[in-house]
N, C-alpha and C positions, 0 to 999 in steps of 0.2 A: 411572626408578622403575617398578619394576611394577606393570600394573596388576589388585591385589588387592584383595579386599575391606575389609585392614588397613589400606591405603595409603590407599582411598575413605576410610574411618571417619573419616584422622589429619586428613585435609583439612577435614573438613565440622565445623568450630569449633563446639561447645557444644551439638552437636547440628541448627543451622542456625537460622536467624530462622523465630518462627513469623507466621501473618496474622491472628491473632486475639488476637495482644498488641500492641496499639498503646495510643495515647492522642490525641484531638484536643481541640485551644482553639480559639476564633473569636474574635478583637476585633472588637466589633462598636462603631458610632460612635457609636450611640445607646444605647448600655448594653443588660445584659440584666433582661429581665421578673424580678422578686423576687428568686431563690434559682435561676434558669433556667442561669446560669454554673456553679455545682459542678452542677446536675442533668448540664448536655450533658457536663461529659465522664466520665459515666457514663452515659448511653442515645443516644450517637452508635453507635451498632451497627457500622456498614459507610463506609468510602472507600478511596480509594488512593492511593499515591505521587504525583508528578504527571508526566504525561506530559510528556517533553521532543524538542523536533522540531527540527531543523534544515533547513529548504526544499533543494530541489535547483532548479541553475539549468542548463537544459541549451544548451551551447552547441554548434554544427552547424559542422564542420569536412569537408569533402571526403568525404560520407559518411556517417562516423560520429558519433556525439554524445560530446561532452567534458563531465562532470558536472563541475559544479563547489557549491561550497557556498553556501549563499542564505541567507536570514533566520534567524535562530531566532521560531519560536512559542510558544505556550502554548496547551493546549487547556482548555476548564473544566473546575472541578473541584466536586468534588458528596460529600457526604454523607446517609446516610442516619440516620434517628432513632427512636429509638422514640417514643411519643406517649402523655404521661400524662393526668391527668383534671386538673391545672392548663390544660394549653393554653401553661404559659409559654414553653416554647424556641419553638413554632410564631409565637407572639406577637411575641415578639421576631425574629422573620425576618420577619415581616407591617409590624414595626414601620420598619423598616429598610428595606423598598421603599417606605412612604410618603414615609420619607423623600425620598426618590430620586422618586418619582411618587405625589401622592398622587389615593387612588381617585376621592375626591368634587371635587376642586379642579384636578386635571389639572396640578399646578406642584409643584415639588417642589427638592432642591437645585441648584443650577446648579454649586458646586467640587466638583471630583473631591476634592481632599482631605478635606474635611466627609463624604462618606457614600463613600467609600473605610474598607475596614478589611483587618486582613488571618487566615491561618488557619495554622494550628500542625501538624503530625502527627510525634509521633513513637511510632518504632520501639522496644518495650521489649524487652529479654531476660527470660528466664525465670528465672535466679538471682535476680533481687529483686523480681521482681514482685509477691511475696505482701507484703512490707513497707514500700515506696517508699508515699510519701508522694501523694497524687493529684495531681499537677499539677507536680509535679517536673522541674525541668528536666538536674536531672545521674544522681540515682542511678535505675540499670537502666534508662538511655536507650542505645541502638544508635547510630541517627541521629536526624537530625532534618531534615526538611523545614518552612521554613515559605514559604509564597503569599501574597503583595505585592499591595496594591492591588485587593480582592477587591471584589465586591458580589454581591447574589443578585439574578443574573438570572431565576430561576424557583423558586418555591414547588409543590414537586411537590401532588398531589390526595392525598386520603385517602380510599379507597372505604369504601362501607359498602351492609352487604348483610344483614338477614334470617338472611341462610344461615351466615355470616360466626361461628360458633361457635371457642371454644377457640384465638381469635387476638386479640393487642394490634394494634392501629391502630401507622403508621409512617410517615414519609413522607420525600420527598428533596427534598432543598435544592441548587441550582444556582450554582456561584459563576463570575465571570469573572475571569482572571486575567490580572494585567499582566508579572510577571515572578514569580522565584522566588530561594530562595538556598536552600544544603543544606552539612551537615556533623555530624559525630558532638557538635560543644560549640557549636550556635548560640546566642547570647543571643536568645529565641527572639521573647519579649514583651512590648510595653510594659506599663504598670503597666493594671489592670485599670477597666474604667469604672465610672461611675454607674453607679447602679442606676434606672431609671425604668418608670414606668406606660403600656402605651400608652393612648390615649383609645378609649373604647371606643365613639367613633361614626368613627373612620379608618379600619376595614375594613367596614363598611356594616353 
């Protein structure tokens, strides 16, 4: 085939995937704060794919090195948010490390499954996006990533400055990941949790 610019075109399907049509869910184990679930996946702003690594093992033959293939990893994975004048998606990520460690009592869950949860991303196309339903798991999905076994290792900071004019507050959320699965028809979610309050002497 030649290589023309007609030939480019016929390849690149639908125009190509774009980065700024996605979608993200989080199960989180402790439910989210009020109305905080339809809010995030609409001011999750920013994340990505997840990174996938396979170790290299090198082994020393007469010389040379023989690579051979090693572990697979998982690097974490992180989102970022916008940040409304509830506080609830934040809340509900505050809520969820107590779980896990709380601030004043230093004890927290000891099962990985109880404050284990996991995270959703997918990839939408452009022909439905204006109509699909939010939280859709079939119509105008590409693919679908979702990440196993998550928990937020870190609740990024939110600066605030004076100077700080003609900008919304934002911040990032740090997940660990145990494993992952991906495909264009994942059954992506389990059924959605409670809804609960956190207490509002848990983050001091």
């Amino acid at each position: 085939m030649a290589s023309t610019i007609a030939n480019f075109k016929s390849q690149l399907r639908s125009g190509g995937a774009r980065p700024n049509l996605f979608e993200v869910d989080v199960l989180c184990p402790t439910g989210w704060v009020d109305d905080a679930l339809q809010e995030f996946k609409f001011l999750c702003k920013a994340t990505s794919m997840p990174t996938q690594t396979v170790g290299s093992v090198d082994v020393p033959f007469r010389g040379r090195i023989l690579k051979v293939a090693g572990d697979r990893t998982f690097e974490p994975w992180s989102v970022t948010v916008i940040n409304d004048e509830s506080f609830d998606i934040r809340q509900t990520f505050e809520q969820w490390q107590e779980l896990i460690n709380g601030i004043e009592s230093g004890s927290g869950s000891v099962s990985p499954s109880s404050y284990m949860g996991n995270g959703t991303i997918r990839q939408l196309g452009r022909a439905d996006v204006g109509t699909r339903e939010v939280g859709s798991k079939d119509t105008g999905v590409l693919y679908t990533y979702v990440v196993q076994d998550i928990w937020p290792s870190e609740i990024g900071s939110i600066d605030l400055s004076y100077e700080s004019s003609d900008a919304i507050e934002e911040f990032t959320v740090t997940f660990q990941v145990n494993y992952m699965m991906k495909g264009s028809k994942i059954a992506a979610e389990p059924p959605a949790p409670r809804t609960t309050q956190i207490p509002q002497t848990a983050i001091g």
